[in-house]
C-alpha positions as CSV (number, residue, x, y, z in Angstrom):
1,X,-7.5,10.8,10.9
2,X,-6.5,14.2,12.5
3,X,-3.7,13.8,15.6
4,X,-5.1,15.5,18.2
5,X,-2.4,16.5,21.1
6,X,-3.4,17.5,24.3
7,X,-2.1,20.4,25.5
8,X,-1.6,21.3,29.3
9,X,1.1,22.0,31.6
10,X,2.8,18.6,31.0
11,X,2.4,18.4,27.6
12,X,3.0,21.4,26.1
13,X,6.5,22.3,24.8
14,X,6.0,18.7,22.7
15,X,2.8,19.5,21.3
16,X,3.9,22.8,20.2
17,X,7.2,21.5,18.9
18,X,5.1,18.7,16.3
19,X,3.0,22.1,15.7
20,X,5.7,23.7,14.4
21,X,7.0,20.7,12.7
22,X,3.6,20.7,10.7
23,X,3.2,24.2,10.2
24,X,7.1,24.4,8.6
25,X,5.9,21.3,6.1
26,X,3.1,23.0,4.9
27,X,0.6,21.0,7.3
28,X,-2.5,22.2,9.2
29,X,-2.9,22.8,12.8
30,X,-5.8,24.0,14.2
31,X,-5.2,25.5,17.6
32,X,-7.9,27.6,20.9
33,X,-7.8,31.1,20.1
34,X,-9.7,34.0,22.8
35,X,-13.2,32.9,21.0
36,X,-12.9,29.9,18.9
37,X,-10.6,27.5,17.4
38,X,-8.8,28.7,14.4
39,X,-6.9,27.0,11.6
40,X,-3.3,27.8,11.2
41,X,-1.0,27.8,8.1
42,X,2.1,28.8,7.9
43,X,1.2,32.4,6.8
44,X,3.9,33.4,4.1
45,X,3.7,29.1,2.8
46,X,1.1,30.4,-1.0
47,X,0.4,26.9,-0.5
48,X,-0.4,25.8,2.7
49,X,-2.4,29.1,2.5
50,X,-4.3,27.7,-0.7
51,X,-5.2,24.2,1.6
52,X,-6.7,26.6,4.2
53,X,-8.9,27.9,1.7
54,X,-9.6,24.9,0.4
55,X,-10.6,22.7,3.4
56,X,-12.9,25.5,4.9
57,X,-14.4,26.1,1.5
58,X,-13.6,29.5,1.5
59,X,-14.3,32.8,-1.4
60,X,-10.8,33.2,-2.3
61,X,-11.6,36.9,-2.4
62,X,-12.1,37.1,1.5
63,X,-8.5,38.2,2.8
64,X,-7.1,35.6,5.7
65,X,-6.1,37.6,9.0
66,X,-2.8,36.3,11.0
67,X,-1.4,36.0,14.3
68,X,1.9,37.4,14.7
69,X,4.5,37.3,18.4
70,X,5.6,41.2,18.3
71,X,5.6,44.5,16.9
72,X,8.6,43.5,14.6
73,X,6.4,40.7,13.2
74,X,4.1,43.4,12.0
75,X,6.3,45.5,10.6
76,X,7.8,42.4,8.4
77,X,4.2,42.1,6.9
78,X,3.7,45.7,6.3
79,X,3.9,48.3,3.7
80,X,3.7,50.9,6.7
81,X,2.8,51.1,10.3
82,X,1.0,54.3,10.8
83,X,1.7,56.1,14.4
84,X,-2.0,55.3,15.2
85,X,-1.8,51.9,14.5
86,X,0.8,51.3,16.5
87,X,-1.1,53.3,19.6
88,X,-4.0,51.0,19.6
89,X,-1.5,47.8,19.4
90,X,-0.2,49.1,22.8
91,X,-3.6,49.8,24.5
92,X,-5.2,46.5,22.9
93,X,-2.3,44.0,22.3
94,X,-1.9,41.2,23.3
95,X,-6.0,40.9,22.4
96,X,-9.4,40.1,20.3
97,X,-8.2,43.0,18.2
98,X,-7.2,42.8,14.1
99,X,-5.7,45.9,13.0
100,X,-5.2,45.9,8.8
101,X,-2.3,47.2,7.7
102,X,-1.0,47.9,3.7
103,X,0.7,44.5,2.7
104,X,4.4,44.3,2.2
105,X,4.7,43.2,-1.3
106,X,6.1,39.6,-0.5
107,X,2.8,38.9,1.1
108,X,0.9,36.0,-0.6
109,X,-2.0,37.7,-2.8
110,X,-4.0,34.8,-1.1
111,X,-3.6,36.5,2.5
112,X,-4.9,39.6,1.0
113,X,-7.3,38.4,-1.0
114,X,-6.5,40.6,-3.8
115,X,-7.2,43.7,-1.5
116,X,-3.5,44.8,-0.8
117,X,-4.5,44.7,3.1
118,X,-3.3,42.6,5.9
119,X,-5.1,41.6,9.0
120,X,-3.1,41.0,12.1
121,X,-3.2,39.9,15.5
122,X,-1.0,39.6,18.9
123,X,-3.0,36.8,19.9
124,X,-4.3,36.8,24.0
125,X,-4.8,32.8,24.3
126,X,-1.9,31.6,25.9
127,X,-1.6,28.5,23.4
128,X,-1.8,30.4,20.6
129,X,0.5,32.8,21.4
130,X,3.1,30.3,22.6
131,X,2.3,28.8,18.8
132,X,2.9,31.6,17.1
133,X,6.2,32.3,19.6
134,X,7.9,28.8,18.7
135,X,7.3,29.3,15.2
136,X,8.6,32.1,14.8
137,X,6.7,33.2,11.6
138,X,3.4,34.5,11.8
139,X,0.2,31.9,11.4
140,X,-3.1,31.9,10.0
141,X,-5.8,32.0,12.3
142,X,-9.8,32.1,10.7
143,X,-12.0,30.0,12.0
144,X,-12.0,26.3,12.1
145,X,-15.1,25.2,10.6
146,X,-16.1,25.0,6.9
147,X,-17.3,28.3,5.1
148,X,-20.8,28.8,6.9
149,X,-21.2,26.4,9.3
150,X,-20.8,27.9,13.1
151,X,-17.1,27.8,14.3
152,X,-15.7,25.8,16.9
153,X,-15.4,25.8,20.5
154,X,-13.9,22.5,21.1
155,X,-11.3,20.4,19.3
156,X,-13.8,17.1,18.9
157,X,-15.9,20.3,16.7
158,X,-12.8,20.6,14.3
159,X,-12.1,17.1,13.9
160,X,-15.7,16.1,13.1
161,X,-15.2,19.2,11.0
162,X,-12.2,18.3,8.8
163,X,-10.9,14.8,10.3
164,X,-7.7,13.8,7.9
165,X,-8.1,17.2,6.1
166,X,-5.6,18.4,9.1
167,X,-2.7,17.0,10.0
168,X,-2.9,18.1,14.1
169,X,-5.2,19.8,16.6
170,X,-3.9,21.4,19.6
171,X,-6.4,20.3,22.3
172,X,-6.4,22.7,25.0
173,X,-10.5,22.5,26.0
174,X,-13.1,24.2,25.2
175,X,-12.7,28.0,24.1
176,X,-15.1,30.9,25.3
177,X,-16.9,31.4,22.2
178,X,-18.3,34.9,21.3
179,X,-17.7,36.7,18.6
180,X,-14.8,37.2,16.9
181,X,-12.0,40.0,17.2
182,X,-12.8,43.3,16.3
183,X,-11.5,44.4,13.0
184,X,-10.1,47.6,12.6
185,X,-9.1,48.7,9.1
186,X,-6.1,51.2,10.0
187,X,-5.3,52.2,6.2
188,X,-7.4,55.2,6.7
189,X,-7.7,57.4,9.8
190,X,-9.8,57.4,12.4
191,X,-9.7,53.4,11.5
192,X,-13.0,51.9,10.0
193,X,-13.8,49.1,12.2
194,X,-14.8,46.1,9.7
195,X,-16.3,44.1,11.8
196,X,-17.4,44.9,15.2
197,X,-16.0,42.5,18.3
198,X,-15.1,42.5,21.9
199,X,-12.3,45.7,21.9
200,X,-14.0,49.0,20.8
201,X,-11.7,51.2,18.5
């Protein structure tokens, strides 16, 4: 079985403490993003990354997007942060918006998914940022359902999903559901946008 932890003004700064604990084990937590709930890993962890792709039954060609708690974050995961990037971080951050960025070369090739691109994210949900902020390393964040099945909106979705197949779920209610961020591909310029979303580029 999955723990599932509430999470709410009483209960917070434990939950996100055995968070942490898991994520810096190479555990599973799938936590309420702006849209859905998404699966996090400890980002920079090869392996905990490889059991992310593994539980959702994911291509390992499709690159894995993170959430990170600043602008130094970024620039710890990338080659280069273009002047443009770094404008529409300060219009759209904290958001539902996924700038990529040229990987720094200790980024897991699993992240990139052979592409040499990162996707990040200054995440707007105030669980997953406060996540993100107590780990202090950035954190996956796709989806939390298996590889074409809709994702989640509540935490009984993910643990019918993948109960025992991760360690905790951050229960903080149901999410608004949507779509997903926009994804802005800021290696060239004007960015592509990837996949389209809430914030328009």
């Amino acid at each position: 079985m999955s723990l599932v932890l509430a999470v709410d003004d009483h209960t917070a700064r434990s939950a996100l403490a055995d968070a942490v604990a898991c994520l810096r084990t190479g555990g599973l937590v799938a936590f309420p993003t702006e849209s859905f709930y998404g699966l996090g890993a400890a980002a920079l962890d090869a392996a905990a990354v490889a059991r992310v792709f593994d539980v959702k039954g994911r291509p390992e060609a499709k690159p894995v997007l993170v959430l990170v708690d600043s602008i130094r974050m970024v620039e710890s995961l990338a080659a280069e942060l273009p002047e443009g990037a770094r404008a529409l971080m300060a219009r759209h951050w904290p958001g539902p918006l996924t700038i990529v960025l040229r990987a720094a070369a200790h980024v897991p090739d699993a992240l990139t998914g052979g592409t040499g691109t990162i996707g990040v994210r200054l995440p707007g949900h105030p669980v997953a940022a406060a996540l993100v902020e107590a780990a202090g390393f950035p954190v996956t964040a796709p989806s939390a359902n298996p590889s074409g099945v809709a994702p989640p909106t509540t935490a009984a979705e993910v643990e019918a999903y993948f109960r025992g197949r991760v360690e905790l779920i951050l229960d903080a209610g149901r999410t608004a559901g949507g779509s997903g961020s926009t994804v802005a591909d800021c290696t060239c310029w004007p960015p592509r946008v990837l996949r389209a979303g809430p914030v328009a580029v």
